[in-house]
N, C-alpha and C positions, 0 to 999 in steps of 0.2 A: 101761720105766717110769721118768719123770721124778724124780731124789729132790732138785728143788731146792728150799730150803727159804722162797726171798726171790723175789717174784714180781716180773718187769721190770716192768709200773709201779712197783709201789714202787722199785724200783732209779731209775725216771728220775724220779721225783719227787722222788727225794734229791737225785738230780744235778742237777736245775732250781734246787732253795734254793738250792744251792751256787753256780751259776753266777750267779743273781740276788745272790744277798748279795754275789758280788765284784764284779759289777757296780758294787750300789749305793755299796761302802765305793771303790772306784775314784774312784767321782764325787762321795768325801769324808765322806756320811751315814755314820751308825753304826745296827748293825741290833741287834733283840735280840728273838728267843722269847717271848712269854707266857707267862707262868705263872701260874694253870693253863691249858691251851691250850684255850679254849674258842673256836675254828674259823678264829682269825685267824692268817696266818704267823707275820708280823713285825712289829715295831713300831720305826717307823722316827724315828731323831733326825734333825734338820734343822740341817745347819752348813754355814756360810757364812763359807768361808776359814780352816777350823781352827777357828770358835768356834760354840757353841753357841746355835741360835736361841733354842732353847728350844719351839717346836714339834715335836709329834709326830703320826704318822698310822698308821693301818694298810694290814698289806699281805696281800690274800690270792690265794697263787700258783698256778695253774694252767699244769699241763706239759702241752703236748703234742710231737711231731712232725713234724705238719703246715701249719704256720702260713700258709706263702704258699697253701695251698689253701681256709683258711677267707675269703679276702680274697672281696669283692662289687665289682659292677661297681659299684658307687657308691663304695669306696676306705670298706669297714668290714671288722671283723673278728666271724663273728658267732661268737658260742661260748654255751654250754646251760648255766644256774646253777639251783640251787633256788631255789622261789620261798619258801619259810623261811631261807632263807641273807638272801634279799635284804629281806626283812620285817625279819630283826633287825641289818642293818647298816645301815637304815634309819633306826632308832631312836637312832643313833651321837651324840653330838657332832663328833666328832671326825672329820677325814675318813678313810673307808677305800677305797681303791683295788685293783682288778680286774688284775691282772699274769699276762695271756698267753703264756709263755714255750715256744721252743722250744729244747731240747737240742740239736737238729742246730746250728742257726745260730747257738746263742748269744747268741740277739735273742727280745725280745717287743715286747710292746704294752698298753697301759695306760688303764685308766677310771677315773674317781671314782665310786663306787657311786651320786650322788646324782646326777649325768649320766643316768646308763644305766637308773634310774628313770623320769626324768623325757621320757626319748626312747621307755620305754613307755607312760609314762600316756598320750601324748601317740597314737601308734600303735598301739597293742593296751590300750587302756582296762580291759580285763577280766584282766590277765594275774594280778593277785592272787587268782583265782580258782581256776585253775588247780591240779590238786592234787598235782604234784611238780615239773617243773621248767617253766621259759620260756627263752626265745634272748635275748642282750640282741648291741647291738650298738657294738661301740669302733673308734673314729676311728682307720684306720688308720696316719695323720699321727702318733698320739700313739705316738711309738717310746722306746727306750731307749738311745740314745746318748745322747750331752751333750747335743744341740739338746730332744732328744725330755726329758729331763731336767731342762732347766732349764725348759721348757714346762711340765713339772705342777708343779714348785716355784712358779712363778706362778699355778697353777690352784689350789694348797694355798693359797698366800698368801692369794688372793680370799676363799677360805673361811675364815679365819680372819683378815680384817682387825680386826675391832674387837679381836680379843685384841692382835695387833702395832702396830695405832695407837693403842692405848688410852695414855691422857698424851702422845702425842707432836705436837709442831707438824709441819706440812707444808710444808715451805718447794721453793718453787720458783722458781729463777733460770733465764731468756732472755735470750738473744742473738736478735734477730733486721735481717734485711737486707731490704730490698724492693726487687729488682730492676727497672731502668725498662725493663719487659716491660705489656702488656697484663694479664696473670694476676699480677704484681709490683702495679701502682700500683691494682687492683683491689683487693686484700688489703690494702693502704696505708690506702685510704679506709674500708677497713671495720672495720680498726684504729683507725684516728684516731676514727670516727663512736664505738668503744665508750668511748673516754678520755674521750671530749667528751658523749654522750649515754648511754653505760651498756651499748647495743647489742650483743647477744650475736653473737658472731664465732667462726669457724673458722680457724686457721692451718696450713699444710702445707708440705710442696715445700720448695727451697729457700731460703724467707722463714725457715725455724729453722735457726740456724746452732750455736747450743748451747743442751744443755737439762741442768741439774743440779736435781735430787730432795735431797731432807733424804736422810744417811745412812741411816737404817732403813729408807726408801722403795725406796732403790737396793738394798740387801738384798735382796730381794723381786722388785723387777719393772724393777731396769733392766737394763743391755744389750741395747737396744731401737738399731734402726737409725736415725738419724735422717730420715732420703729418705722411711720409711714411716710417719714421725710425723705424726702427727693431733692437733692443741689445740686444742680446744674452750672457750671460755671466755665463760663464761653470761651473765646480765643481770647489772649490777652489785646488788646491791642489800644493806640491811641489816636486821636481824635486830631490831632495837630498834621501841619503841613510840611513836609521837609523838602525844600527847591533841591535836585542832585543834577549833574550834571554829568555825563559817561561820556569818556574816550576811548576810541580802541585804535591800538597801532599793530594794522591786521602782519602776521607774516609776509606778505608782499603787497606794497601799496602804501598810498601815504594816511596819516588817522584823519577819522570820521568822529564826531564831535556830537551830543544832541546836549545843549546846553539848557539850564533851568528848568528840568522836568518836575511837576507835580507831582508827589508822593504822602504816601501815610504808612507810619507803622503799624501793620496788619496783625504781625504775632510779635510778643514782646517777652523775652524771658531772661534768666541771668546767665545763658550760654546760649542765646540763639535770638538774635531780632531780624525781622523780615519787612523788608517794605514791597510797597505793590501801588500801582496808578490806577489800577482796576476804579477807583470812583472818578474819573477824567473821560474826557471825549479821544481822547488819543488812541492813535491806528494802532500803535503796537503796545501791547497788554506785558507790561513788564514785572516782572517778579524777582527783588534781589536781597538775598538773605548772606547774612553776615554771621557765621558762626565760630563760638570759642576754641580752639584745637590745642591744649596747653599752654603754650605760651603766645600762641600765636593765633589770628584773626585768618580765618576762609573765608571767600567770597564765593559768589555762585549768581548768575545772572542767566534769568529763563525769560525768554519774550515768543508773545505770538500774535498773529496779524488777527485782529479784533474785524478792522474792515479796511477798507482803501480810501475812502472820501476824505475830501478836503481839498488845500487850493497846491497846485500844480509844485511850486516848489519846498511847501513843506512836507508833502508824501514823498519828495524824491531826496530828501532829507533823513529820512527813515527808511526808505531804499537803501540806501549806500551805506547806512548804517548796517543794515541787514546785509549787504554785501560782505561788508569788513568785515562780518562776524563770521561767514560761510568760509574765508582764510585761514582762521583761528591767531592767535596770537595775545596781547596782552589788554588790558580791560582796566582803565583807571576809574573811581568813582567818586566824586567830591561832593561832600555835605556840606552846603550853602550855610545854613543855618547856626554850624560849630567850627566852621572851615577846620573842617579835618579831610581827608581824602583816603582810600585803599587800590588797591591794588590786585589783580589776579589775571596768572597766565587759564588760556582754555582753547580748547584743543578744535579743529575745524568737527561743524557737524558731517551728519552722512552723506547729506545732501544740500543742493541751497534750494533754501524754502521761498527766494524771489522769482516770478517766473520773469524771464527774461524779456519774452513778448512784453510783459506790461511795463517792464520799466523801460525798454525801447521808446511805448508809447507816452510816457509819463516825460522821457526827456524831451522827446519833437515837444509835447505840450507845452514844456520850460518856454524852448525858444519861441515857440510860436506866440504866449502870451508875451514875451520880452519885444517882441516887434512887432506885433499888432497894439497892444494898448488894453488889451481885450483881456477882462480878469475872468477866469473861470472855476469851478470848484466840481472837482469828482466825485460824481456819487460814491456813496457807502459801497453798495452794492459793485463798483466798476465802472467799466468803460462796453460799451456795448459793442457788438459788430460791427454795427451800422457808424457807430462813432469814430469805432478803432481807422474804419476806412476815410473818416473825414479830417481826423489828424492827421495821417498821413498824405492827404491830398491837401492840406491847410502847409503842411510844413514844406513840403516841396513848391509852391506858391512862396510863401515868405524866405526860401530860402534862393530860391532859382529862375521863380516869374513863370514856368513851364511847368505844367502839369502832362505825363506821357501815361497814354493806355492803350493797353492792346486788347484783343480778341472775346471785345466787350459788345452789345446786343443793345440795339437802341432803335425807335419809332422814328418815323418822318408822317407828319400831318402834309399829303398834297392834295391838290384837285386840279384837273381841266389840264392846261399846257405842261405842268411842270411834270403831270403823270406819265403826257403822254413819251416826255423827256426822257423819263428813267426809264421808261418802257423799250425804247433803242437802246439807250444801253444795256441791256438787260438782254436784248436778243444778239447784240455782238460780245456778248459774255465780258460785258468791258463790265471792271469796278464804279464803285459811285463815290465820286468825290467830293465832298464838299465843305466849302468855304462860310463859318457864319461866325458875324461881328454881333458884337451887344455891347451897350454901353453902361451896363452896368453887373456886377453879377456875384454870388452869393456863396457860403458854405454853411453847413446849419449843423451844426456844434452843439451838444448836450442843452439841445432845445434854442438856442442861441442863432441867430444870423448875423455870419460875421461875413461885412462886408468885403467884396477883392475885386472892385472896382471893372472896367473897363477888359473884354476878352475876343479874344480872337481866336474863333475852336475851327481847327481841321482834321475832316474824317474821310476815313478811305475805308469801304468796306461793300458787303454784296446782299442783295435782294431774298430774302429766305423762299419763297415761292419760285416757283417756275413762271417762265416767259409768256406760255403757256394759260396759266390759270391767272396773271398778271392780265395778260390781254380782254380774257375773258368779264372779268372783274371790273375793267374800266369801261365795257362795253354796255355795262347794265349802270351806270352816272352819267348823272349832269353832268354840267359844267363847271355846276355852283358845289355837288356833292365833294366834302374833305374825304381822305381812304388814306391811312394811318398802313405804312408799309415798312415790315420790320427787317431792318440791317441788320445782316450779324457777318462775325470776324472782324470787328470794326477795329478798326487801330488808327491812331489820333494825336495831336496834342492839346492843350488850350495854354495859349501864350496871354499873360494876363499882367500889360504895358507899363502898370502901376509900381509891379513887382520887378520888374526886369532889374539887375544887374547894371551900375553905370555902362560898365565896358559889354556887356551884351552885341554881339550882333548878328542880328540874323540875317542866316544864308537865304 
C-alpha cells in the first residue's frame, strides 16, 4: 500500500511554475502570485531592457507531458479548458494568457484567452453552452523561446495600445531607394502620384532601406525584418471642417445658391486637393477637387443623391440645385474658412438625374406646409404612392377649398329604407347621387393627420351589381341588417368651407 502523501501531478505542476517562472524572468519579466489566488498563476510585469513598461497580464499554466502529441495536422495545439474558466477571464481587462507547458521539454505554448474565444465563437458557436468543459485551440507557432516571446509581447502590446499610446506622438522616419527595376520605378510612380495627388500607396521589398518608430513604438513592436516590411500609407487627408458654399449661374435661369456646406479635405496633395461631405447627413454626396494645371487652378464638382429625406424646403433646396446644374453653365465655390473662392464653367449633363414627379411633389409639399402650420420631414427612402396621392389632395385643399375626382370606386354601408331607395334607382337605370356633410375631416400625411376641417362631399355614380341580384340580396335582410354596396364610375367633389377662397362662389 502506497503511503505517499503529494500526488505526481501536483509534484509536476510545481515543477511546470517553476520551470515557466524561469523561463519568463530569463526573458527579463518579473512574475508574481496573486493574492488571493482566485484561478490565475501569475501576474506577469512587462520590462523592456531592465525598465519597467508598466504593463501587466495574466498567466494561467497548464502542465502537462505530452505536448508534441497534442499538435494537429493543421500546426495547433488543442488542450480542454472549463468553459467557467473561460467565461470569467473573459470578463478581464487586462489580457490573460493560456500557457501549455511541458515538463519533459521544458517548452510550452501560448494563447491570449481572447484569441481562443474568438476561434470558438467563430467554430463551435454553441460552446458556452456546454456544461463543463470545451477544447480551445493554440497556434502552434506561438512558442516560448525568445522568438516565440517576443511575438506575444507584441500580441499584449496590440491589446493594450491605447493605454501605451495614450499622450504619445508617433513619429515615423524612411529612408527609401527605388531601384531602376520594373517593380522599383513602379513603386516610384505610385509614390510620387501620393505626394502629388494624395494616392493611397503600398511600399515593400527593397524600396525601404530604413525605418525608425518614436521610442515607445519600438518598445513594443520593433525588431521587425525589414525584407518583410509592409507600408501602407492611406489617402492623404484632413480632419478639419471647411464651410463652402456653391453657386451656379445655370445657362438659362436665375443662380441657385447652397450656402455653408460641411466639408473635409479627403485627398490632400501638392497638385491635387479634394474635398467631400460624404461624413454629413446631406441628400446630395458631393465631391469637389481642385487641381493644379500650370499656372492655373481646375475645378470639378460631382454630386449624387445619397437619399431624399428631410424637411420640405430644404430637399427642394437641393432640387433646384440639381436643376441648375442639368443646364450647365458656370459653378462658383467659396471657402468660408480662408475667403478665397474659385470658379469653373461645366458643360450640361446627359440627362437630369431629378425626376420631375418628385419635385412636382416636394413643391405642393412647400406650399402646403407654408399654409397649414404643419411641419413635415420626408422619409430617406421617398414619398410613397399612397402619400404622393395625399399631397396632392392636401394641396388642392389649401390651395382651392375643392377637391375633384372622377371615375373612382367607393362602398355605401345601407340597410332597411335607404336600400330599398337605391333599389328604384337602380331599376330606372337612374345614377346615385349623393349629398354628405361632416363636420370635421381629415388627410393623413406620412403617418400624420392633418386636419381640413369641416366638408361637404358630392357623388354621382352607379351600382356595380345588377337590379337583379340587388333585389335578391335585400330579400334575404332584416331591417336592422347593414349591406355595404359598391359605387363605381364615381365622380364628385369635396368642397371643404374652411379652405374656400374669400371670393369663392358656389353655383
Amino acid at each position: 500500500m502506497s503511503n505517499r502523501r503529494s500526488s505526481l501531478q501536483l509534484e509536476q505542476e510545481k515543477k511546470s511554475r517553476l520551470q515557466l517562472e524561469e523561463c519568463l524572468t530569463d526573458f527579463g519579466w518579473h512574475l508574481a502570485s496573486p493574492n488571493p489566488d482566485l484561478g490565475e498563476d501569475f501576474i506577469v510585469e512587462i520590462y523592456h531592457q531592465g525598465q519597467n513598461t508598466g504593463v501587466t497580464f495574466y498567466i494561467q499554466e497548464k502542465s502537462v507531458i505530452n505536448l508534441e502529441k497534442r499538435k494537429t495536422k493543421d500546426d495547433q495545439l488543442v488542450y480542454t479548458l472549463k468553459v467557467k474558466d473561460l467565461k470569467h477571464w473573459d470578463k478581464f481587462t487586462l489580457p490573460v494568457v493560456i500557457v501549455v507547458w511541458d515538463v519533459n521539454l521544458r517548452d510550452g505554448k501560448w494563447g491570449l484567452v481572447k484569441d481562443l474565444i474568438s476561434y470558438l465563437n467563430q467554430n463551435n458557436p454553441k460552446w458556452r453552452k456546454n456544461k463543463e468543459n470545451t477544447q480551445v485551440y493554440i497556434p502552434w507557432k506561438n512558442g516560448t523561446d525568445n522568438e516565440g516571446l517576443k511575438r506575444l509581447k507584441v500580441e499584449i502590446g496590440k491589446r493594450v495600445y491605447p493605454l501605451i499610446s495614450f499622450g504619445k506622438d508617433l513619429s515615423i522616419n524612411m529612408k527609401l531607394s527605388f531601384p531602376r527595376t520594373p517593380d522599383g520605378m513602379k513603386l516610384k510612380q505610385a509614390f510620387d502620384l501620393h505626394i502629388k495627388e494624395g494616392e493611397s500607396v503600398t511600399l515593400k521589398g527593397d524600396v525601404i532601406q530604413e525605418l525608425k518608430f518614436s521610442d515607445w513604438w519600438e518598445t513594443w513592436f520593433g525588431g521587425f525584418d525589414l525584407k518583410e516590411a509592409e507600408i501602407y500609407i492611406s489617402e492623404s487627408a484632413q480632419d478639419r471642417q471647411v464651410p463652402i458654399s456653391l453657386s451656379i449661374i445655370p445657362a438659362k435661369g436665375k443662380t441657385v445658391s447652397l450656402s455653408n456646406l460641411e466639408f473635409k479635405p479627403v485627398r490632400v496633395g501638392t497638385e491635387l486637393i479634394k474635398f467631400s461631405n460624404e461624413h454629413t447627413l446631406c441628400p446630395l454626396l458631393f465631391t469637389f477637387s481642385m487641381r493644379k494645371v500650370e499656372n492655373s487652378i481646375q475645378g470639378n464638382l460631382i454630386y449624387t443623391i445619397r437619399h431624399v429625406g428631410g424637411k420640405p424646403h430644404e430637399i427642394m433646396e437641393f432640387l433646384n440645385f440639381g436643376k441648375a446644374m442639368a443646364l450647365g453653365g458656370k459653378l462658383q465655390v467659396e471657402f468660408h474658412d480662408t475667403n478665397q473662392s474659385t470658379s469653373a464653367s461645366f458643360p450640361p449633363p446627359d440627362h437630369d438625374p431629378i425626376d420631375s414627379a418628385f419635385y412636382e411633389l416636394v413643391q405642393k409639399l412647400c406650399v402646403i406646409q407654408d399654409k397649414t402650420g404643419h411641419f413635415f420631414r420626408i422619409p430617406n427612402e421617398g414619398i410613397s404612392r399612397k402619400d404622393a396621392e395625399s399631397i396632392r389632395e392636401l394641396f388642392e385643399v389649401v390651395e382651392n377649398g375643392i377637391v375633384y375626382y372622377k371615375d373612382m370606386v367607393m362602398s355605401l354601408g345601407l340597410k332597411g329604407e335607404g336600400l330599398k331607395m337605391l333599389l328604384d334607382l337602380h331599376k330606372q337605370e337612374k345614377p346615385v347621387h349623393l349629398t354628405l356633410t361632416t363636420p370635421g375631416s381629415y388627410i393623413e400625411l406620412f403617418g400624420d393627420k392633418i386636419e381640413t376641417g369641416s366638408m361637404i362631399r358630392e357623388v354621382t355614380g352607379f351600382i356595380e351589381m345588377s337590379a337583379n341580384e340587388l333585389e335578391a340580396t335585400i330579400s334575404t335582410l332584416t331591417s336592422e341588417d347593414i349591406f355595404d354596396v359598391k359605387l363605381i364610375n364615381v365622380n364628385g367633389t369635396e368642397t371643404l368651407s374652411d379652405w374656400l377662397p374669400k371670393n369663392f362662389v358656389n353655383d
